[in-house]
C-alpha positions in Angstrom: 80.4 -193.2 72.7 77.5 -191.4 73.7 79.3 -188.3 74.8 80.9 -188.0 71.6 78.7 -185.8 69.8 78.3 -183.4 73.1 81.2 -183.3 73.2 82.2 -182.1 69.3 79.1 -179.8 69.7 80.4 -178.1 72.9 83.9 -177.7 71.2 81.9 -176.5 67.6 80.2 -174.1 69.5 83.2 -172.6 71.1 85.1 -172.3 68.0 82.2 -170.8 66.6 81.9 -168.4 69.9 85.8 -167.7 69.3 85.8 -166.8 65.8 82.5 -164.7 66.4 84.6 -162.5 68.8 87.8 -162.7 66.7 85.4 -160.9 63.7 84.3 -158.4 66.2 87.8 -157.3 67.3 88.6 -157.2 63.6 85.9 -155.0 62.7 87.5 -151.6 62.8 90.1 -152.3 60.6 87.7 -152.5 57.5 84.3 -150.9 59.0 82.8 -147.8 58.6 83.0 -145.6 61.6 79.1 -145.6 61.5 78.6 -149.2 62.2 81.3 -149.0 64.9 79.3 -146.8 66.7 76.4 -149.0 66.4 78.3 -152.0 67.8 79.3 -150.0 70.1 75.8 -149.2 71.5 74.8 -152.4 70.8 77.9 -153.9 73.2 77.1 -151.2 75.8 73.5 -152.5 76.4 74.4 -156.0 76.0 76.5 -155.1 79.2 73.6 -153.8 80.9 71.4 -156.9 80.3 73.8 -159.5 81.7 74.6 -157.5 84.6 70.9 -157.0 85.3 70.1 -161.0 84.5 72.4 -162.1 87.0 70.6 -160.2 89.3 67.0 -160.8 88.4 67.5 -164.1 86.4 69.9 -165.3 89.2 69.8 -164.1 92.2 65.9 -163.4 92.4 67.3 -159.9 93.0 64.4 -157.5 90.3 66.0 -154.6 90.7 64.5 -151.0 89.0 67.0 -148.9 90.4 70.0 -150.1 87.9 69.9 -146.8 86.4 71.2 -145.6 89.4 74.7 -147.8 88.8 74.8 -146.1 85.3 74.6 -142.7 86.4 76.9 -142.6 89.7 79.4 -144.3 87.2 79.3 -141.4 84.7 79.6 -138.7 86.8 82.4 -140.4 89.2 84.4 -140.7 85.9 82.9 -136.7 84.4 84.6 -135.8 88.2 87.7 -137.6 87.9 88.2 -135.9 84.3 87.1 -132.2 84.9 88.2 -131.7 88.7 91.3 -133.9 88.9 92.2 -134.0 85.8 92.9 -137.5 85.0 93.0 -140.0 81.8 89.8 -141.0 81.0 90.4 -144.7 81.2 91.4 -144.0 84.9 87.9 -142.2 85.4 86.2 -145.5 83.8 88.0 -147.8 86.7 86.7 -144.8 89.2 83.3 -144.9 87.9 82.7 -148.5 88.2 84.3 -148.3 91.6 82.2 -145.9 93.1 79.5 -147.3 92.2 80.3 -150.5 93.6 81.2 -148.2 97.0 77.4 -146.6 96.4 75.8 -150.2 96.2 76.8 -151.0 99.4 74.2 -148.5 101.3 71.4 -148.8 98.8 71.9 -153.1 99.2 71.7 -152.3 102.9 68.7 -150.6 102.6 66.7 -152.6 99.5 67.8 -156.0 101.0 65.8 -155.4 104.0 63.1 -155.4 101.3 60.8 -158.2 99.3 59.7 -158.8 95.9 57.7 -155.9 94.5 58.7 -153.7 97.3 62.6 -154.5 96.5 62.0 -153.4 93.0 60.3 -150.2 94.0 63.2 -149.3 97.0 65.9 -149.6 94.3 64.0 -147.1 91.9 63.2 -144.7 95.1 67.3 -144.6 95.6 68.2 -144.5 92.2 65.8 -141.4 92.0 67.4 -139.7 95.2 70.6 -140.5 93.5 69.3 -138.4 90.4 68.4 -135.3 92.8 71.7 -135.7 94.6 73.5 -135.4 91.1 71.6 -132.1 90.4 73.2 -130.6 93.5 76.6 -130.7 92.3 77.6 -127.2 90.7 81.0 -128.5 90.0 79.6 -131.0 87.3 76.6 -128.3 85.9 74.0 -128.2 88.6 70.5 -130.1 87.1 72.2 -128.7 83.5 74.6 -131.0 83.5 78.2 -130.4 81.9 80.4 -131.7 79.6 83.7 -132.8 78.9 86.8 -130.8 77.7 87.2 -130.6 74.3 89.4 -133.5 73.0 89.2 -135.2 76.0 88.5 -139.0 74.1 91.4 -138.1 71.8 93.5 -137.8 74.6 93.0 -140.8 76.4 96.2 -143.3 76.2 96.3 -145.6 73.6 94.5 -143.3 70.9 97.6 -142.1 69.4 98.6 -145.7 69.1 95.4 -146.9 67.4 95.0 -144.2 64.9 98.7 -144.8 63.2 97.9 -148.5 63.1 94.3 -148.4 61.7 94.7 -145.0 59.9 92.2 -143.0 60.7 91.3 -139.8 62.6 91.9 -139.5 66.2 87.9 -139.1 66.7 87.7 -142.3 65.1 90.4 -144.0 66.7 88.7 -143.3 70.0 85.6 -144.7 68.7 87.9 -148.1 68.4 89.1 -147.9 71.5 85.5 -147.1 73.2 84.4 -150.0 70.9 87.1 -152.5 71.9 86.2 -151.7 75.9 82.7 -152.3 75.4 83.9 -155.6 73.4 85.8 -156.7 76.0 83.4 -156.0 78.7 80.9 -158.0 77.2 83.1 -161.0 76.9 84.8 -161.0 80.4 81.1 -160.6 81.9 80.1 -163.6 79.9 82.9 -165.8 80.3 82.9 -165.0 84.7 78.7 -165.4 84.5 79.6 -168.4 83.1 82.5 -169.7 85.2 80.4 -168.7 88.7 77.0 -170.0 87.8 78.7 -173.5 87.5 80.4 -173.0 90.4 79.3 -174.1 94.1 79.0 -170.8 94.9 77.0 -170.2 91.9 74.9 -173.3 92.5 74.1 -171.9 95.7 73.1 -168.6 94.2 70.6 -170.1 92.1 69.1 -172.5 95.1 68.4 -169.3 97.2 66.8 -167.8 94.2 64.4 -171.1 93.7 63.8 -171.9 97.4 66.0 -169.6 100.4 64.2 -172.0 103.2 66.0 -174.5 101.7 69.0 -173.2 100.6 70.0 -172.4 104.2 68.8 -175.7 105.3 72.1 -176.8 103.3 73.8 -174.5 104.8 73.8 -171.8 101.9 74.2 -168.1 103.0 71.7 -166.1 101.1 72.9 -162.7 102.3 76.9 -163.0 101.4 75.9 -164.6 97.9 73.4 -161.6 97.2 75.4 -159.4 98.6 78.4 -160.2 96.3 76.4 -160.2 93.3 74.5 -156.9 93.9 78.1 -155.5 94.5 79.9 -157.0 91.5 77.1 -156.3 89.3 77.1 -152.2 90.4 80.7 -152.5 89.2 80.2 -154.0 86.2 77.4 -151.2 85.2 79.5 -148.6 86.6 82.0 -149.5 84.3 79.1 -149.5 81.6 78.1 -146.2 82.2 80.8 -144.0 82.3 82.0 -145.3 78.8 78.5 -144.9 77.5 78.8 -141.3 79.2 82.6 -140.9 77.7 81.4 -141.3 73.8 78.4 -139.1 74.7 80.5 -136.8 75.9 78.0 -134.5 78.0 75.9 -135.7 81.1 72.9 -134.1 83.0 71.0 -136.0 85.9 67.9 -136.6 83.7 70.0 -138.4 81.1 72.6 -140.4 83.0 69.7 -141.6 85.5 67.0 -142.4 83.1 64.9 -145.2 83.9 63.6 -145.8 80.8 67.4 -145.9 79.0 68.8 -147.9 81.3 66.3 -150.0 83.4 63.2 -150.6 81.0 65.1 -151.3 77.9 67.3 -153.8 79.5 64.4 -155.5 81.4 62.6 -155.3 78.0 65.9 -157.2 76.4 65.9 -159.8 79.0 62.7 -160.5 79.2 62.1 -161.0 75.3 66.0 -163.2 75.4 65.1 -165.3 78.2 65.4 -164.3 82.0 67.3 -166.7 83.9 69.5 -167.9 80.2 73.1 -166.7 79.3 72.9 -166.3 75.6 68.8 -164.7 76.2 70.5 -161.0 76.5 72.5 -161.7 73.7 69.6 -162.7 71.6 67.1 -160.4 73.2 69.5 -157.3 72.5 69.8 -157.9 68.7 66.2 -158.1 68.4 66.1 -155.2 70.4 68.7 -153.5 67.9 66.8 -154.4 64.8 63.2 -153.5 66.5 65.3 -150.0 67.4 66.4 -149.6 63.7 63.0 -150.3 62.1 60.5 -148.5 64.1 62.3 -145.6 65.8 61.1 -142.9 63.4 57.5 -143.8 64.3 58.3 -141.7 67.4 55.6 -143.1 70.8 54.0 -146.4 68.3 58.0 -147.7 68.8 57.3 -147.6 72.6 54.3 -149.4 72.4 55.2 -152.0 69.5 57.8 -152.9 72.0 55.7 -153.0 75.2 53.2 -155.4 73.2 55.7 -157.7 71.9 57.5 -157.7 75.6 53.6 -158.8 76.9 53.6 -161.0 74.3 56.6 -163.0 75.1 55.4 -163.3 78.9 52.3 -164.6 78.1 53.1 -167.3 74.9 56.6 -167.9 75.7 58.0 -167.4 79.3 61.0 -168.5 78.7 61.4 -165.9 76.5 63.2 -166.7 72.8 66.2 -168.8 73.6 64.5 -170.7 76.2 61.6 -171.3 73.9 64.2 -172.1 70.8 66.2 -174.5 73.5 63.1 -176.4 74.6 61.8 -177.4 71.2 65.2 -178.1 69.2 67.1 -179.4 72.5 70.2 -176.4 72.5 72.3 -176.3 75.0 74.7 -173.5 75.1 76.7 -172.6 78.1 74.6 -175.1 80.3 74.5 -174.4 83.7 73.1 -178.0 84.5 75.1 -179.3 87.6 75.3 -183.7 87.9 75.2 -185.1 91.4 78.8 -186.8 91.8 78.8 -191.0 90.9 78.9 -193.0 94.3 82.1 -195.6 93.8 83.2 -198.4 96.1 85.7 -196.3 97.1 83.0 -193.8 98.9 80.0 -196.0 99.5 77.0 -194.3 100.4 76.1 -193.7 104.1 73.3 -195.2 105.5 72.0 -195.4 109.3 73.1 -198.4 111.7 69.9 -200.4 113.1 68.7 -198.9 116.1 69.1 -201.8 119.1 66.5 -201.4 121.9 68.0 -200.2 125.3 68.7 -203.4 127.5 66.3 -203.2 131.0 
């Protein structure tokens, strides 16, 4: 009886979690375009947190160099538009892949790094990264370029969304921009979710809370990190080139800005809860109000959000859903792991007397 009301909560909070993304989806039927757009950014850098929490909340892995992902996405899918002249959902896929392709060196190189000096290597690529970008006249040199004219009103499936919601094409691509990023941020939930209670997952987090150990039980820190590192460049790939697609023009300064998409996430993380599922959801709405309020106070916005980000590391670690989960006992998408029961079946092993040696 006594795992009753777990139980009914667990399923409550599901429905809740289903009819919460049922609403979103519905949103551009009766929205404004305006708040559309909002979501939208708001879906983008949700994205971006939980990509950068498995890493850093995870895997132990504090990258700096995430903007790096971001931009090599953007201009992989810019190149795929402009020079070969494909669908810009197609250049989205590429994006994400490439970056994933790019990951592979820079892990090679940052992994042979620790700590502090991990976080610094992956900033050091992603700014050779940035330089590289600058170099490649056939996307604007360090001006940057930008995308044909049209060239979100032409991706497939526009045509079909603006007769069903009946709007403009510019605002039927919004939808469709808006339904990715929805999309995105549910599928990286729902696989964070299904991984981290996984063995593999399990093992993740046991190289992130002791590696001497973790390969004592035969856990292989390298693959794991490895994997994640790889999957999470796709995943911000992805990110970035449909960030980059609604924005519509790209120079090196913009796509690989540490402070748009590095600080800002870390910022989001940390104030959520490093180390949580829903902290980036919670730490990216008060991130989006915070943005909302104080924006037009220009460089006091910057440092409001520093203080309160120093704030939360020094009175609540945790950050705000661990703090909220502590006191009130919430549990949502638990990661907790229970040792399996002993039965009669499988007694447990124990060692056989040892009998001295006959002379």
């Amino acid at each position: 009886m006594s795992m009753f009301p777990k139980v009914a909560g667990r399923l409550a909070m599901t429905l809740i979690g289903v009819a919460g993304v049922l609403t979103l989806a519905a949103l551009p039927f009766f929205a404004p375009r305006a708040v559309i757009q909002d979501l939208f950014g708001v879906l983008t850098l949700l994205v971006l947190a939980m990509n950068w929490n498995m890493l850093a909340g995870f895997a132990g892995l504090v990258s700096v160099g995430q903007q790096a992902f971001v931009g090599i996405g953007a201009y992989a899918m810019f190149a795929a538009i402009i020079v070969f002249d494909l669908d810009p959902l197609v250049g989205i896929v590429i994006g994400g892949l490439v970056a994933m392709v790019f990951s592979m060196p820079m892990a090679y190189f940052a992994f042979r790094l620790n700590g502090a000096y991990f976080a610094i290597g992956t900033w050091v690529v992603a700014d050779i990264a940035r330089l590289a970008a600058s170099q490649v006249t056939a996307l604007g040199g360090g001006t940057g370029t930008s995308l044909p004219k049209g060239t979100a009103k032409a991706m497939i499936g526009v045509d079909e969304i603006r007769a069903l919601l009946r709007v403009s094409s510019a605002a039927a691509a919004d939808a469709l921009a808006y339904w990715i990023a929805l999309a995105l941020a549910v599928v990286m939930l729902v696989a964070s979710y299904l991984f981290l209670r996984s063995r593999m997952g399990l093992g993740l987090q046991a190289v992130r809370d002791n590696i001497t150990a973790a390969r004592a039980v035969g856990v292989d820190p390298l693959i794991l990190k490895s994997a994640v590192f790889l999957l999470c460049a796709f995943g911000t790939g992805l990110c970035g080139a449909l960030i980059f697609l609604q924005i519509t023009r790209i120079t090196p300064n913009a796509a690989f800005s540490v402070i748009d998409w590095t600080a800002f996430v870390i910022f989001i993380v940390v104030i959520g809860g490093i180390g949580t599922l829903p902290g980036p959801i919670v730490g990216v709405i008060v991130f989006y109000i915070l943005q909302r309020v104080f924006a037009d106070y220009g460089t006091v916005y910057l440092i409001l959000l520093g203080l309160i980000g120093i704030g939360t590391m020094l009175f609540a670690r945790r950050g705000l859903w661990g703090t909220l989960a502590d006191r009130f006992g919430i549990e949502l998408f638990s990661l907790r792991h229970r040792a399996p029961k002993l039965t009669a079946a499988a007694p447990a092993r124990t060692l056989a007397p040892i009998k001295p040696a006959a002379h």
